[in-house]
C-alpha positions in Angstrom: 63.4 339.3 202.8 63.4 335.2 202.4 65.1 333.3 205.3 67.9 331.3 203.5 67.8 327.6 203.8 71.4 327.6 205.3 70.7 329.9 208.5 67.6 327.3 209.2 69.6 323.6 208.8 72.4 322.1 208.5 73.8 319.1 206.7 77.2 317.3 207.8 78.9 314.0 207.0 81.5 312.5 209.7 82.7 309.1 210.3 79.9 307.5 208.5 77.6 309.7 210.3 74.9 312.2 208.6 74.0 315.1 211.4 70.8 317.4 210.4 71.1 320.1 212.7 68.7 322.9 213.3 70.3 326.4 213.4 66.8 328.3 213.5 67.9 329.6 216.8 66.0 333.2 216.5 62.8 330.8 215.9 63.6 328.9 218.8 64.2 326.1 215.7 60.4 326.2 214.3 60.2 323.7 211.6 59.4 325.1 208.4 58.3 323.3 205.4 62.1 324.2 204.0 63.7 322.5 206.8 61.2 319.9 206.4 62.3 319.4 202.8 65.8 319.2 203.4 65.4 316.3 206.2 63.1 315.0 203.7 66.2 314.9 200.7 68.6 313.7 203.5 66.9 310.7 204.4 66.7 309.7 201.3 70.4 310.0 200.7 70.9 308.0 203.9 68.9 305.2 202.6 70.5 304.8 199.4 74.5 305.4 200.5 75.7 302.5 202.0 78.8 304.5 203.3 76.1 306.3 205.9 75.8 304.4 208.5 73.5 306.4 211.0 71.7 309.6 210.7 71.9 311.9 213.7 68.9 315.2 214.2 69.9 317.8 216.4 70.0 321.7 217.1 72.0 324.4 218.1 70.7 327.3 220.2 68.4 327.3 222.8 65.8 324.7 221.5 65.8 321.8 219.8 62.5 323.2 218.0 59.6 324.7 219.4 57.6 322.8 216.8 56.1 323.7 213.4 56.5 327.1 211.8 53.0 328.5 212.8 53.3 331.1 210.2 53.6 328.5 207.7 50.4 326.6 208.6 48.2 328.9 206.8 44.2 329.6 207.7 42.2 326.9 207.5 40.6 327.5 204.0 42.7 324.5 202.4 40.3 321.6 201.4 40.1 318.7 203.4 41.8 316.5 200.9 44.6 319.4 200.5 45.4 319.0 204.1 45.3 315.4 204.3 48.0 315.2 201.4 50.2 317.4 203.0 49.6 315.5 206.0 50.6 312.3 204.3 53.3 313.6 202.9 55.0 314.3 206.6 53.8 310.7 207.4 55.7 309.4 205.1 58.8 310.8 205.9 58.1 309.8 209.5 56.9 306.2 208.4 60.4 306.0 206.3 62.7 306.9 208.9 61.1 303.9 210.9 61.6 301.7 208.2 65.4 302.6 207.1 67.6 299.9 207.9 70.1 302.0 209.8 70.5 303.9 213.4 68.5 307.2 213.6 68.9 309.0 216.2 67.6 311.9 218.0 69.5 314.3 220.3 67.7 317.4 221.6 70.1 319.9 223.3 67.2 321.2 225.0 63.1 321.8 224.6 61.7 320.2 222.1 57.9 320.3 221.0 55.5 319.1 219.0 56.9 317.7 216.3 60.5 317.3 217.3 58.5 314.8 219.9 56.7 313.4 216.9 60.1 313.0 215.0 61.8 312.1 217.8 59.1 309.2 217.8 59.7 307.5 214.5 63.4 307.7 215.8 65.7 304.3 217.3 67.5 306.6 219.7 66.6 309.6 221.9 69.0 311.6 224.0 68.3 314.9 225.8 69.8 317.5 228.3 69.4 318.7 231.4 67.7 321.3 230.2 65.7 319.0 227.4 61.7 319.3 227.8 59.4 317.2 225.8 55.4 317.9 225.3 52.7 318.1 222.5 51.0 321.1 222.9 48.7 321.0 219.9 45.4 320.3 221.5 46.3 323.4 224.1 47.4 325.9 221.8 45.8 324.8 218.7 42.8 322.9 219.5 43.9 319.9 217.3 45.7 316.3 218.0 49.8 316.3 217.3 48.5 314.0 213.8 51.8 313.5 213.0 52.7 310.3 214.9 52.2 312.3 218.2 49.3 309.8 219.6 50.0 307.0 217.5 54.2 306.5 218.2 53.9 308.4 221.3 51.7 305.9 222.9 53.5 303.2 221.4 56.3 303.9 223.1 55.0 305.8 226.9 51.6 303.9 227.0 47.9 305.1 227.3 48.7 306.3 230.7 51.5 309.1 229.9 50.0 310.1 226.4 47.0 310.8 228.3 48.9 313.2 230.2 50.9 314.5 227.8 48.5 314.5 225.1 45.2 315.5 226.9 46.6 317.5 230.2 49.0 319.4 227.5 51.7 318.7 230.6 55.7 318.8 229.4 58.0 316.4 230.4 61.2 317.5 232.3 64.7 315.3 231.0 64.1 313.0 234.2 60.7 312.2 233.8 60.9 311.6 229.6 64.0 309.2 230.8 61.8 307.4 234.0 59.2 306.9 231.5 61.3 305.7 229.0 61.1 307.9 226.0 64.3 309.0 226.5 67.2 306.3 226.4 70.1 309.1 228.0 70.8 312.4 229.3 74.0 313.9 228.1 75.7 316.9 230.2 74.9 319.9 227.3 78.6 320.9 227.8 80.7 318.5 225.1 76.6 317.5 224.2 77.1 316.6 220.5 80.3 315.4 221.2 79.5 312.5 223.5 76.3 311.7 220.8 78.9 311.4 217.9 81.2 309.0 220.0 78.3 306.8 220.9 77.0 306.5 217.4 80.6 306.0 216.2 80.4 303.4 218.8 77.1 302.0 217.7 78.0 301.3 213.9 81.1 299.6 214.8 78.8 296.8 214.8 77.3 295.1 211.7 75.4 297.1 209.4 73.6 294.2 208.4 73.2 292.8 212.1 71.5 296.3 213.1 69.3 296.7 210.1 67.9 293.3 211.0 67.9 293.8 214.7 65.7 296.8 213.8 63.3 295.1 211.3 63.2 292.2 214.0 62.7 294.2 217.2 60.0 296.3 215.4 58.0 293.2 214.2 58.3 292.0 218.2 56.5 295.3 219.3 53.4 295.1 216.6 52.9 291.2 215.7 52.0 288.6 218.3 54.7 286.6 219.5 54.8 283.3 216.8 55.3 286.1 214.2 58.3 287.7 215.9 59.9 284.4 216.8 60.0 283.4 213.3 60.9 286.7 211.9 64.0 286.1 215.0 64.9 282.7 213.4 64.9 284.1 209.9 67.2 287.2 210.1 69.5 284.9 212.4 69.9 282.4 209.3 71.0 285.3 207.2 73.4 286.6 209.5 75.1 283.3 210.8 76.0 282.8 207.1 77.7 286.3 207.1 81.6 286.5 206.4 81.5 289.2 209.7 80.2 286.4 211.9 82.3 284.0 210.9 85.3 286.4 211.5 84.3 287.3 214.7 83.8 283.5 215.9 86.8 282.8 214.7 88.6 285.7 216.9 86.8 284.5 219.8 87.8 281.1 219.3 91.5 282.7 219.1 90.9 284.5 221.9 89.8 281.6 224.3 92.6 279.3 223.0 95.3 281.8 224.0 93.6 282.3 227.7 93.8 278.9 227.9 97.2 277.7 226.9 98.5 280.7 229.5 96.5 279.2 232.3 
């Protein structure tokens, strides 16, 4: 009998908030190519609604995901160009959720693997548990490379040095470690977990939309161009916003502010 799409993911809308959650639990949250779909449609829907603010990808259970659906990745008699397309195809959904002009954030209530790491990757935000472990066990188990952003992202963001180990030495990261290295930004108690994520992404877009989608375009350009690109790149999206009714409003409270402190003093 088919596993229906419903007892695999989950799509919510709160507060200006998108959550994907994973509900795969008697997979340990394996990714199948369904659930792989349906993130797929749902970042697409966050890119065009204005009235989304931040996407957030989580689970329920006992794993955030255990990685891709084995079952699903068939034998090895696809052609190369057939694998490369598919391949491509998860790229590009990767690629786009670092692109977005909005918060994505990732929040793994505990292990996640392969390519929850690789998602987790093209994300702006990462949050585990206590009980959160990160690796890429692909060249271990499978005898091939996490392709999917797992070197390529991964290194961007650990360095040669810790994708060696996690990449090469197929070693796991405990919650501590993934935060001391800084691939995690927080770990969150796993009691009132999802909780404290949607408060702090509520928190989050209670700043500019248009201030964050620049700060991300801006602090991306900063980690791949050399440094006269990104200061120009700095000076153009700060012309844009100091022209914004938002920034005028909020100089002018300031200025309120101030002048009330100092006719009391």
């Amino acid at each position: 009998m088919s596993e229906a799409i419903e007892d695999q993911i989950r799509v919510d809308q709160a507060d200006g908030i998108l959550t994907l959650t994973f509900t795969r639990d008697r997979k340990l949250n394996a990714v199948s190519d369904e659930m792989v779909d349906v993130v797929r449609e749902a970042v697409a829907r966050f890119g065009r609604e204005d009235a989304l603010r931040a996407l957030v990808i989580t689970g329920e259970g006992r794993y955030f995901t255990a990685g891709r659906d084995i079952s699903q990745m068939g034998n090895g008699s696809a052609s190369g160009v057939a694998l490369r397309y598919n391949y491509r195809r998860l790229h590009e959904l990767f690629d786009e959720l670092e692109k977005i002009e909005k918060p994505v954030v990732l929040a793994a209530q505990g292990p996640c693997l392969g390519i929850g790491v690789e998602m987790a990757s093209s994300c702006d935000f990462r949050f585990g548990s206590p009980t959160s472990v990160f690796g890429l066990p692909e060249l271990s188990n499978l005898a091939v490379l996490p392709g999917s952003g797992g070197i390529s992202r991964f290194t961007r963001i650990v360095g040669a040095h810790w994708a060696r180990w996690v990449v090469m030495g197929a070693e796991t990261l405990t919650a501590e470690e993934a935060l001391r290295i800084g691939f995690l930004h927080r770990i969150i108690a796993l009691e009132g977990f999802h909780a404290e994520v949607h408060d702090w992404v509520k928190k989050l877009i209670a700043n500019s939309g248009e201030a964050l989608g620049l700060a991300k375009i801006a602090i991306d350009a900063a980690a791949t161009s050399d440094l006269r690109v990104a200061r120009q790149i700095d000076r153009i999206a700060n012309t844009q916003l100091l022209r914004t009714q938002e920034h005028l409003d909020k100089v002018n409270t300031f200025a309120a502010r101030s002048n009330t402190a100092r006719s009391k003093s």
